[in-house]
N, C-alpha and C positions, 0 to 999 in steps of 0.2 A: 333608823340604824345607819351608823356611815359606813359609807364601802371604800372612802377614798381620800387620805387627809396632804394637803401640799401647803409646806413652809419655806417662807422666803418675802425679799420683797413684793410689796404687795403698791399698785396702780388702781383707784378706783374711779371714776367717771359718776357724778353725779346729776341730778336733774335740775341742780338748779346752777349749773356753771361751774362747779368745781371740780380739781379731780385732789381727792385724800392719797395721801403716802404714807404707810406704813413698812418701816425698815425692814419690823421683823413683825412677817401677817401671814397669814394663813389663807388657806379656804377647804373647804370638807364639805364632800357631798354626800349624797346616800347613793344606794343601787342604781340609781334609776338615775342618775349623774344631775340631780336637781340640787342646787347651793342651800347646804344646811347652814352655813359660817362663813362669813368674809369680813374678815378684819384686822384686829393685834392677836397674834398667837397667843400672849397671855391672857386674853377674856377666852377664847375657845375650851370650852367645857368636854373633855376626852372621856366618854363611858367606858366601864369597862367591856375589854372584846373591842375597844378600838382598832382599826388597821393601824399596820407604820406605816411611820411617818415619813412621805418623800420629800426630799430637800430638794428646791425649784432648780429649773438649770439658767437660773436668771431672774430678772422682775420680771414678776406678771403682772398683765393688764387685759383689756377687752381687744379681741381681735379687732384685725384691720378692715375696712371697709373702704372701698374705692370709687368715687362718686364719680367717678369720667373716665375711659378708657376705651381705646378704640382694639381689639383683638385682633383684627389683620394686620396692626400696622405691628403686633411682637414684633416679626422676623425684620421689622426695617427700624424697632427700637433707638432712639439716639441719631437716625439719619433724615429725620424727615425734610432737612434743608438742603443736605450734602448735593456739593456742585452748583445751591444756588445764589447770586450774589447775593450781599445785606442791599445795594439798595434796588433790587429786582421791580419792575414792571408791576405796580400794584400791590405790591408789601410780596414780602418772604411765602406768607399765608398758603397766598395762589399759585405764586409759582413752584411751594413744596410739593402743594400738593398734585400738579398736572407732573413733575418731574418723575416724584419719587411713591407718594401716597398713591395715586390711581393704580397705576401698577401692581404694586401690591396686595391692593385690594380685587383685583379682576384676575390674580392667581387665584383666588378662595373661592372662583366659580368652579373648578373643580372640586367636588366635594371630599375627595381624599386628599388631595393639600390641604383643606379648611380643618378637615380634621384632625391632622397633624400640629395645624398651627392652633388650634385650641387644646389641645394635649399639652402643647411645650408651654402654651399662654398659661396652664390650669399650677403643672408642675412650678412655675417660676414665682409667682403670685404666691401661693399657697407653702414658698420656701423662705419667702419674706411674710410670712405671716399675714396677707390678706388673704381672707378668707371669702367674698362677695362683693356685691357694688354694684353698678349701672354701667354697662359698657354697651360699646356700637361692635354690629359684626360688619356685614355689608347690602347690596342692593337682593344678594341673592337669599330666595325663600332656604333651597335647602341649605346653604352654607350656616342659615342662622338657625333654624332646626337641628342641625348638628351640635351646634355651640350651646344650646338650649337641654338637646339629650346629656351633652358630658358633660357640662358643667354640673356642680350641686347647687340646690333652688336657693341658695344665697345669693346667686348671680340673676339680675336680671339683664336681658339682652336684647340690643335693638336692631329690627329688621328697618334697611338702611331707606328714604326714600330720595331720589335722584331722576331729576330728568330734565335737564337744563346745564347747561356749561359742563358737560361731563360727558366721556369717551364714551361710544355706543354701546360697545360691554359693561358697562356700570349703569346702568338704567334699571328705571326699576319695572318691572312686567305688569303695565298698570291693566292690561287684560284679565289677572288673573289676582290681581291684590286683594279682592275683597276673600276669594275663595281660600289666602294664604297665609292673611291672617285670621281669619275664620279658623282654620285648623288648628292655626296653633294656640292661639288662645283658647281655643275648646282644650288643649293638652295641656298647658303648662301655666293660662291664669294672665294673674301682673305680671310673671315672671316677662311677658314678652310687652316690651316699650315702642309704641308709634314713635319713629324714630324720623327726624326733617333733619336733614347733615345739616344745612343753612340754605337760606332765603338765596343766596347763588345759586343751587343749585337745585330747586322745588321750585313749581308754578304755584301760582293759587289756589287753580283746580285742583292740581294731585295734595295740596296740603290740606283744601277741605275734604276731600272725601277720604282721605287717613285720620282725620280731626270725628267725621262722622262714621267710622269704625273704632277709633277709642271709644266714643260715646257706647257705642252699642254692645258693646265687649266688656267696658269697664277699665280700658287699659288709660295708663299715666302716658305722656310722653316726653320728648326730649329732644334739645338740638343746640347749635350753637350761635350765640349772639354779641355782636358788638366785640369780635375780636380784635379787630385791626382797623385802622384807618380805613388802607385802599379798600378792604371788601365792607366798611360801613358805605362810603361814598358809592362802590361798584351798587351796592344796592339798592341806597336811595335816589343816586342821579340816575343811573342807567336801566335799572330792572323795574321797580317800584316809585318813578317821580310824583306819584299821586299821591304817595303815602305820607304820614305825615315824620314820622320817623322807621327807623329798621323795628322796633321796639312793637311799633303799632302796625307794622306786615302780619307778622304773627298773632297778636290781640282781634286782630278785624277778620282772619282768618279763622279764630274756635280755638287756636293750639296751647295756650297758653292757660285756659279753660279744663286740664285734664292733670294735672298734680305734675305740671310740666318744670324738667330740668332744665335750668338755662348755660350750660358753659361758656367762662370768661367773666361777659358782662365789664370789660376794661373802658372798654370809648363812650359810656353812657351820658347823654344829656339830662338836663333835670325833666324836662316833659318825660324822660321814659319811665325814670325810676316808679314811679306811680300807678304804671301798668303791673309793674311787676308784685307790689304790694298789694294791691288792689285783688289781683288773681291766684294769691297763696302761693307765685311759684318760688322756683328754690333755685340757689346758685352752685354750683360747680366750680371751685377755686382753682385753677390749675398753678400755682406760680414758677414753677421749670419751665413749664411750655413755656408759658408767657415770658419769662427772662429769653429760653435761648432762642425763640421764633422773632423775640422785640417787639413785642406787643403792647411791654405797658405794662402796669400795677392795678391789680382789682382794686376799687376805694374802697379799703378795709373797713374803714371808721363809717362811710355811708351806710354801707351794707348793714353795720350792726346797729346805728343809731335808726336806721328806718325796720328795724325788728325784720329783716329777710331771712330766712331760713337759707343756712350755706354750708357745705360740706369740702373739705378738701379732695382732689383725683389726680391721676398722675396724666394723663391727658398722654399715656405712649399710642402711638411712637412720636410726639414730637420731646416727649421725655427718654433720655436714655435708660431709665431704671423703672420695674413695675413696684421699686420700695417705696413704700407709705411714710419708713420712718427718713427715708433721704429728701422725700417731699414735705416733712414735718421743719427740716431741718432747713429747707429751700424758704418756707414762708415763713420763719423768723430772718432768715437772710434778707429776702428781699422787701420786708415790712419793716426793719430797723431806722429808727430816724422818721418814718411816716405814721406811724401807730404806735400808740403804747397797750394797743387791744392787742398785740402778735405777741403772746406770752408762751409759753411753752404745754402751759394750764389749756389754752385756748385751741393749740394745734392738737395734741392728741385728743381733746373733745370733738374736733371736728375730723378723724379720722376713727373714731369708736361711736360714742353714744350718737352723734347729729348725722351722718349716715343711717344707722338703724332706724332712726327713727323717722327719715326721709321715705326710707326704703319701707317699712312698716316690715323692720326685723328685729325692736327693741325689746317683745317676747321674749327671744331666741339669744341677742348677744348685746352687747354696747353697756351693761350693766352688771355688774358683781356682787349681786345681794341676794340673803336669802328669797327661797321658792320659784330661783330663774335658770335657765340650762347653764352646767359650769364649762363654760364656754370661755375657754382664756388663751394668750398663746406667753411664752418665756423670751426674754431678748436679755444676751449676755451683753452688759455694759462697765462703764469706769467707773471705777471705785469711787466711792462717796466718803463725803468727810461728815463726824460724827453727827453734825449739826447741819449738814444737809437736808433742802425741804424739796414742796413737791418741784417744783423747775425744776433744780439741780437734779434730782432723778432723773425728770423727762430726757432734760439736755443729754444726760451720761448715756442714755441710749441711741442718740442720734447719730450718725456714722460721718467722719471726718471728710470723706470724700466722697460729695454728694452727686456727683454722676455716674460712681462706680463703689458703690457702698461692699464696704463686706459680707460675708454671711454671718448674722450676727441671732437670729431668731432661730434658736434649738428646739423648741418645739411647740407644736399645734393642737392643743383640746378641744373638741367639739361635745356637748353635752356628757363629758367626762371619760370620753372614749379620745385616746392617742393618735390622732390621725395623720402626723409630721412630726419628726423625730430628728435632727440634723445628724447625729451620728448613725441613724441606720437608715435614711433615706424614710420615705414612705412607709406607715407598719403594716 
């Protein structure tokens, strides 16, 4: 029986690369907010005793999903460089983040700051229509237990580890590590990520024995690699000489061994890419960060000719925006003339369906077809002309000013239940 029927553009994400456009599409669920109908409203077969019919307040599509994001750094959004020069001591990277990043990560040692700043992180996210993803909180156990309790278990979240090239309050309590993540993966599962910030700042020791707590636990993990010149070189001449690349710090250590996220991946040699194939792991596309940090361009065409599994993330705070669709519209910007893989087909695939299915949340959302949660969210966009296909839609939603995007996402579905609503706030 349907309990729920919505008409309008219709966005759909399929599994073998495509996403379908339908102008004028539907979707209808039953009680129990499971997809009876996704398609052209003219095939949708209406019983009688049908509900009315609600007109969308926009195109729908598969909520957003956020493969990279660090949640303390919300409140310094857009600033992660501010004050530092472009040609800084070691790339921009390092000097962000001793300026501006550490700092505000070592406020979220209190736990009612922390809590605060996952409340605004949760509301701001979840107003641009991301709805989950892979984010870093920090080195501390309860800051990311917190972020764990209020987030909803679409988010996974990673307890940070640090003990090297880092202010003494950012350490991580390797006394008490095995007992802290013990806990919380007894509570909360995958949801909590072994999380290595980078090979600057983890020894070997503390990344094996976090490498042999994924094992035991079952958890995935995640970190970043090959962002930047200066801290490739910082790594391999000065911390790791013996290594044979930064690629193979983490391979020889276990870490890459656990359904591990790699963010960036920009400075790569061809000796690494092999590791990475070799061990299932998955990329993290930032291309904001990466433009306004100057980092460089992920090899778009590499990535997808060597079959890597990559998702796009906003990489805040060295992004000024937690929107997915201003980071959709960043990596056609900075892919144009390098790829003809940067389609618009291609980015909201890698901000819906190839998140979820990183994530192992592709039950749940990234997909609009019958007998799966009707899990959508609406984005009012420009007008299309009649002959308009799937690009031209994607495109018309993307927002013109990509570091300060409008409010443009009206509302948020979760298994067919209204959870964000732009003209009444939260329901």
């Amino acid at each position: 029986m349907l309990e729920q029927i919505v008409r309008g553009p219709l966005l759909i994400a399929t599994d073998d690369g495509r996403v379908e456009f339908h102008r004028d599409g539907a979707l209808a669920a039953d009680e129990h907010g499971v997809i009876q109908f996704a398609g052209e409203w003219a095939q949708l077969k209406r019983p009688a005793g049908a509900p009315p019919v609600r007109v969308s307040d926009g195109t729908m599509l598969p909520p957003l999903l956020d493969a990279h994001t660090h949640i303390s750094q919300h409140p310094i959004r857009g600033r992660f460089v501010e004050g530092v020069p472009v040609d800084a001591p070691g790339g921009r990277l390092l000097s962000g983040l001793k300026r501006n990043v550490f700092p505000a990560e070592a406020r979220c040692n209190d736990v009612d700051h922390a809590r605060k700043v996952v409340r605004d992180f949760h509301t701001d996210t979840l107003a641009h229509g991301v709805v989950g993803g892979a984010t870093y909180m920090t080195v501390s156990a309860a800051a990311t237990e917190a972020a764990l309790e209020i987030l909803p278990d679409t988010w996974s979240v990673g307890l940070v580890l640090m003990n090297q090239n880092t202010p003494d309050d950012l350490r991580t309590d390797e006394p008490n590590l095995e007992a802290e993540v013990k806990r919380m993966a007894e509570r909360f599962g995958r949801r909590l990520i072994v999380t290595d910030r980078f090979a600057v700042a983890v020894t070997s020791p503390l990344r094996r024995r976090a490498v042999r707590l994924a094992e035991k636990f079952g958890l995935r993990t995640q970190t970043h690699l090959n962002e930047q010149i200066g801290e490739k070189e910082f790594v391999e001449r000065r911390l790791y000489p013996d290594a044979a690349n930064y690629t193979s710090v983490y391979r020889q250590d276990g870490l890459l061994d656990h359904d591990c996220i790699l963010a960036h991946c920009i400075q790569m040699t061809d000796e690494e890419w092999p590791m990475i194939v070799e061990t299932n792991s998955v990329i993290a596309h930032c291309p904001t960060s990466n433009l306004l940090l100057g980092s460089g361009v992920m090899p778009l065409d590499r990535v997808i000719e060597l079959g890597i599994a990559y998702a796009i993330g906003t990489d805040v705070g060295a992004s000024p925006t937690v929107s997915l669709l201003a980071e959709m519209g960043r990596f056609l910007q900075v892919h144009a003339g390098r790829s003809a893989r940067a389609t618009p087909n291609e980015a909201l695939l890698r901000t819906t369906l190839a998140p979820a299915k990183i994530l192992g949340l592709d039950q749940q959302m990234g997909r609009l077809r019958e007998g799966q949660p009707m899990s959508f969210i609406e984005v009012n966009g420009g007008k299309l002309a009649a002959s308009a296909g799937v690009d031209e839609a994607i495109r018309a939603l993307l927002p013109a000013d990509l570091d300060h995007p409008a409010a443009a996402v009206t509302r948020v579905t979760l298994a067919g239940k209204t959870i964000f609503r732009r003209s009444h706030g939260h329901a």
